[in-house]
Residue, then its C-alpha position, 0 to 999 in steps of 0.5 A: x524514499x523507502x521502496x515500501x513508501x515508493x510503492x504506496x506512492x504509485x498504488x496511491x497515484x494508481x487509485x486516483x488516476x482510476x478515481x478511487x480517492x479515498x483509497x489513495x488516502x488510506x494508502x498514503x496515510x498508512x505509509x506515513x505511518x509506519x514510515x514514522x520513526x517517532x511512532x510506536x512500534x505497535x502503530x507502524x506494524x498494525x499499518x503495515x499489516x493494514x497495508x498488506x490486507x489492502x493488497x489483498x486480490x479481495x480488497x484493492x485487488x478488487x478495483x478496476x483501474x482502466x489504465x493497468x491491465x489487471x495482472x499488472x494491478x495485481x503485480x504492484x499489489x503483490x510487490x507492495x505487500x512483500x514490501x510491506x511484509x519485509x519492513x515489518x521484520x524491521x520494526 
């Protein structure tokens, strides 16, 4: 498992936990997307600039999750984002 899909998987499990479902879903999605090797270069790169956009201190950064603090949610939205970003290079 990549370190971008390692990183969804615990935001993902991160949003559950806080009772955010549907976020968590949108997350795994959107990992599974642009981890898919099968599809289009333009379909991975649009999920994982979705993917950045969610980290976004506006969008999931926004959510409060009662069992991280919320610089320690912030920091595994930043690491997601870089993660994110840096496999978009590679597409």
């Amino acid at each position: 498992m990549t370190q971008f899909a390692e990183l969804c998987d615990l935001a993902a499990k991160d949003l559950e936990i806080g009772g955010h479902a549907t976020e968590a879903s949108e997350i795994r999605t959107l990992s599974g997307t642009a981890s898919d090797d099968s599809r289009p270069a333009a379909e991975r790169v649009d999920a994982l600039e979705q993917v950045r956009m969610r980290c976004h201190v506006k969008w999931f950064g926004d959510i409060y999750l009662a069992h991280l603090s919320q610089t320690e949610w912030w920091s595994r939205l930043e690491k997601l984002s870089k993660a994110a970003r840096k496999l978009k290079q590679t597409v």
